[in-house]
C-alpha positions, -999 to 999 in steps of 0.1 A, spaced: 18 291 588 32 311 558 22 281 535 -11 287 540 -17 314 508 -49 322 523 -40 331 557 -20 360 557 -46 379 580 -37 355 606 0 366 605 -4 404 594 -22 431 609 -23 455 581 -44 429 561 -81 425 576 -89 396 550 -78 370 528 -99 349 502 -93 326 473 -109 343 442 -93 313 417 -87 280 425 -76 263 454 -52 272 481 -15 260 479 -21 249 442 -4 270 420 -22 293 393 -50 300 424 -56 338 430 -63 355 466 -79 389 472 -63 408 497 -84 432 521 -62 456 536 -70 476 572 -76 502 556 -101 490 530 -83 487 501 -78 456 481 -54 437 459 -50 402 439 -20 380 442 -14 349 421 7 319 437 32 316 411 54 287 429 51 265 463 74 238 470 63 228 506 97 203 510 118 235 503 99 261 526 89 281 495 64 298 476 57 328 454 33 346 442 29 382 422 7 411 422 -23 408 397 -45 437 405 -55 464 426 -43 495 447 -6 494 451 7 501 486 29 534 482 67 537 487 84 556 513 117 570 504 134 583 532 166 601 524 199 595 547 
């Protein structure tokens, strides 16, 4: 299921929708656009997926950063 670098709304609740702005999925260089719950949105590039080693990876491109939360001991 994680393979699939379009489908992280199926997996995630805090992203509403996923589509392929660049390319195609799985093939690396493709870019995805992001739709978060609350409206927001963000790109992603697949930067490496190697299906026979259960791996991928992919960067941040563009977009509205999620915020951290630092929460002191």
């Amino acid at each position: 299921m994680v393979s699939d670098f379009n489908g992280l709304p199926r997996w995630l609740p805090t992203i509403e929708s996923s589509r392929i702005v660049l390319g195609k999925n799985r093939e690396v260089g493709c870019i995805r656009e992001l739709t978060r719950a609350n409206g927001t949105k963000v790109q992603e590039k697949l930067i490496a997926y190697e299906p026979w080693n259960m791996s991928l990876s992919y960067t941040y491109i563009g977009g509205q950063r999620v915020p951290a939360t630092i929460t002191p001991p």
